[in-house]
N, C-alpha and C positions, 0 to 999 in steps of 0.2 A: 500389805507386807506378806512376803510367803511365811506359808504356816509352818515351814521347817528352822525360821528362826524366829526369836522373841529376841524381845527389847532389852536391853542392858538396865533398865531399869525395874522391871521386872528381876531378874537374877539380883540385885541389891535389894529388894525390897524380901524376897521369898529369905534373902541370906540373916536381913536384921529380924526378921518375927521369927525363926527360926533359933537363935540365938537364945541359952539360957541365963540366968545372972550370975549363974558362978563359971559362967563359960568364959576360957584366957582370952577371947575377943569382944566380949561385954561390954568394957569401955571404950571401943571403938564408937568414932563419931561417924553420922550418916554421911558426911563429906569423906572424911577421910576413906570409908569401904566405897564408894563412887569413884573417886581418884583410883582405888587400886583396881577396882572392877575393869575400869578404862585400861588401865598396863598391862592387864592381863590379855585385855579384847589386841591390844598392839603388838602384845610378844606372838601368844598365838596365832597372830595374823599374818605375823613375817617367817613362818613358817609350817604348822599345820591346815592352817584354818584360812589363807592366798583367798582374799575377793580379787577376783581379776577382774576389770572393769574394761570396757571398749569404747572411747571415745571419737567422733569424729572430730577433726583440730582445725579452723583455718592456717593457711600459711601465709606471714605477714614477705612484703614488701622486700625487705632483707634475708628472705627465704629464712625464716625463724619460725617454729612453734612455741607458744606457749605453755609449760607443763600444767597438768591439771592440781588445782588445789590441795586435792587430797593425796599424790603421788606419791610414790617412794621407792619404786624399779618400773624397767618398762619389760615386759615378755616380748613383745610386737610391733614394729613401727610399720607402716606401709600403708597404699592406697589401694582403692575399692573397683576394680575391671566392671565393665560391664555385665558383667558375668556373676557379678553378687562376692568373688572370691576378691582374699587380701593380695596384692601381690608386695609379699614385703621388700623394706629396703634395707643393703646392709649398714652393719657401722662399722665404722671406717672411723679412728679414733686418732687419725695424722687430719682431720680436717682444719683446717686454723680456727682457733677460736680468740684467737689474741684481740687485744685492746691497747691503746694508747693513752698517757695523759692528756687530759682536756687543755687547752690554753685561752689565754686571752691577753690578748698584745704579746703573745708570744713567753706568756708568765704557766705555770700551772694554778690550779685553787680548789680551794674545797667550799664548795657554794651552799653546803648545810652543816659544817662545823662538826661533824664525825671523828677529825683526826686524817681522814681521808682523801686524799689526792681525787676530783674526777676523772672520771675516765671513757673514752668513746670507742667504738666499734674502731677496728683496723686490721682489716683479711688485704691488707694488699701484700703482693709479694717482698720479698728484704731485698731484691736484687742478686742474689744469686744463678748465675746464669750458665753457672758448671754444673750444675744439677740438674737430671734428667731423671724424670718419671720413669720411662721405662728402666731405667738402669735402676732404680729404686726398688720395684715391683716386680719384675722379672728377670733379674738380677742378683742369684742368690749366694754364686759362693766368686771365687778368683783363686786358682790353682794354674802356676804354671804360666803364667802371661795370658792367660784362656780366663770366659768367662762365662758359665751357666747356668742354665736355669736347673731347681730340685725337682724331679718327678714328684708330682701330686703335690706339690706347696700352692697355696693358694688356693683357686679354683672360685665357683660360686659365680651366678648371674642374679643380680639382683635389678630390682626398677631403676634403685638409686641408691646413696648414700643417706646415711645421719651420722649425727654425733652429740650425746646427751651433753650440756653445755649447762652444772647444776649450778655453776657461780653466777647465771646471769637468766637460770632458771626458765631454759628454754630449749627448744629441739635444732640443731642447725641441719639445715636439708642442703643436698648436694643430687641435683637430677637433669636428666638428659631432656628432660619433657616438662612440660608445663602444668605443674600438679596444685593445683590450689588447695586441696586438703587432705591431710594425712587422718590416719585411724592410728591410734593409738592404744596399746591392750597393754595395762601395767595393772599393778598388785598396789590396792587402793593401802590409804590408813583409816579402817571402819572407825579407829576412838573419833575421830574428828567431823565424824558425821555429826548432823542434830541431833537424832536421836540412834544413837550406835544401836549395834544389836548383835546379838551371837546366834550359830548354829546350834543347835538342840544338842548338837553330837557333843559341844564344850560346856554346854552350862553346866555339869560336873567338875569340870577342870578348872573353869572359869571361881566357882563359888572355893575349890582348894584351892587357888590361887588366892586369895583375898584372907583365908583364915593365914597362911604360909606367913604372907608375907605380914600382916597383923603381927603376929607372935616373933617376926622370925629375930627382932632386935630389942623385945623385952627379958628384963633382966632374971625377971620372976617368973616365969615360962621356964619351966623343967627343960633341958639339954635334949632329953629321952622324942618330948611332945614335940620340939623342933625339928627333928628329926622325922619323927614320923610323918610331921604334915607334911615336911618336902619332900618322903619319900612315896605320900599321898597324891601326891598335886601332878607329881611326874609322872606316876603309872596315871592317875587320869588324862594329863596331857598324849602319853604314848598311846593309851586307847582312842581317846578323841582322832589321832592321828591316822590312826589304822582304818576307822569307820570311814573318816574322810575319803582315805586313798583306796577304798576296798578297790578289788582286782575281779571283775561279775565275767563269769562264767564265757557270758557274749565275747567282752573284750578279750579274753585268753583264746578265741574260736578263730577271730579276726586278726589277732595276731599271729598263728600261726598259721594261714591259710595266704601271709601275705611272703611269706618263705616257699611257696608253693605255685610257681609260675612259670605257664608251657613258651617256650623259645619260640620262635616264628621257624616255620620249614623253608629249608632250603628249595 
């Protein structure tokens, strides 16, 4: 494990020996501060504290990825050039992802008793044959009996298409070339690891999240102390934030040096 984060287990355990008897989180049970420790590790993660993770994926059969286990956004879909670089693909959120009901002898069913109709893949077209792609896509406005395209709408070359597809919990790939595996770069959920673990930069935020929320729907906990702790939990979230995102010297040299490029001579 890198040395710049510890175990979630750890930050529960430093939080209960820490703990005095007259302290408003006292009667907290060692489950209960592990359940919040985790919602903390989830909140923080869907936005200060982003594990981006990079997967390679197979692509099945029905040109379908798999999403990963732990997912919960994707940053990056696209495949690997020979060249080591991703060339991503875009999404394109018109791809069909429909389905049909199942039948049998022409009946529908529900073959596990859910309440639930089954249901099977069906990308085939409805039959509309007045509809044109181009007139879809490059086709923006109709003034006048005339018809044309907006300067600069659209644009963009990509490998291929996707389109995240969460109700059947898969990637659908749309490609000109024969791609067997995509990479995959999405923002993990670290609570659902085995052994979760936080950045050093939260285990401050992380331990005021657990007192916060402890206290934040006891009756007998002062108004004053609720307050404070959420107004604790936050400035350490904000800081954890800022540590994360710092802005180094290098990256400000590279950024502006990339505003700075000679034309080619005529």
């Amino acid at each position: 494990m890198s040395r710049n984060y510890i175990p979630i287990t750890q930050v529960v355990n430093d939080f209960i020996v820490t703990l005095d008897t007259d302290d408003f989180a006292s009667s907290a049970s060692d489950t209960a501060i592990r359940t919040l420790a985790l919602r903390g590790v989830r909140e923080l993660g869907f936005d200060s504290l982003r594990s981006i993770r990079s997967l390679k994926l197979p692509v099945s059969s029905n040109n379908t990825v798999t999403l990963p286990d732990d997912y919960v956004d994707w940053s990056k879909v696209g495949s690997v050039g020979t060249d080591g670089l991703v060339y991503v693909l875009g999404e394109n959120k018109n791809l069909n992802i429909s389905q049909k009901y199942s039948t049998i002898g022409g009946n529908n069913y529900d073959s596990n008793g859910d309440g639930l109709l089954e249901r099977e893949d069906d990308k085939t077209s409805t039959g509309d044959n007045a509809l044109s792609t181009e007139d879809i896509v490059f086709r923006n406005y109709y003034n006048n009996m005339e018809v044309g395209a907006l300067y600069g709408y659209g644009g963009g070359h990509f490998h291929g298409e996707f389109r995240v597809n969460l109700d059947q919990n898969r990637i659908e790939i749309k490609s000109n070339s024969s791609i067997s595996e995509v990479v995959v770069e999405y923002i993990a959920d670290e609570a659902r690891s085995s052994n979760p673990r936080v950045h050093v930069y939260a285990e401050e935020a992380i331990r005021c999240f657990i007192y916060y929320k402890i206290i934040e729907r006891k009756s007998s906990v002062p108004a004053n102390e609720k307050a404070r702790a959420r107004a604790e939990y936050y400035n350490e979230r904000r800081k954890a934030n800022a540590r994360m995102k710092s802005f180094t010297k290098e990256e400000a040299l590279k950024t502006i040096r990339k505003n700075y490029k000679q034309a080619p001579k005529g």
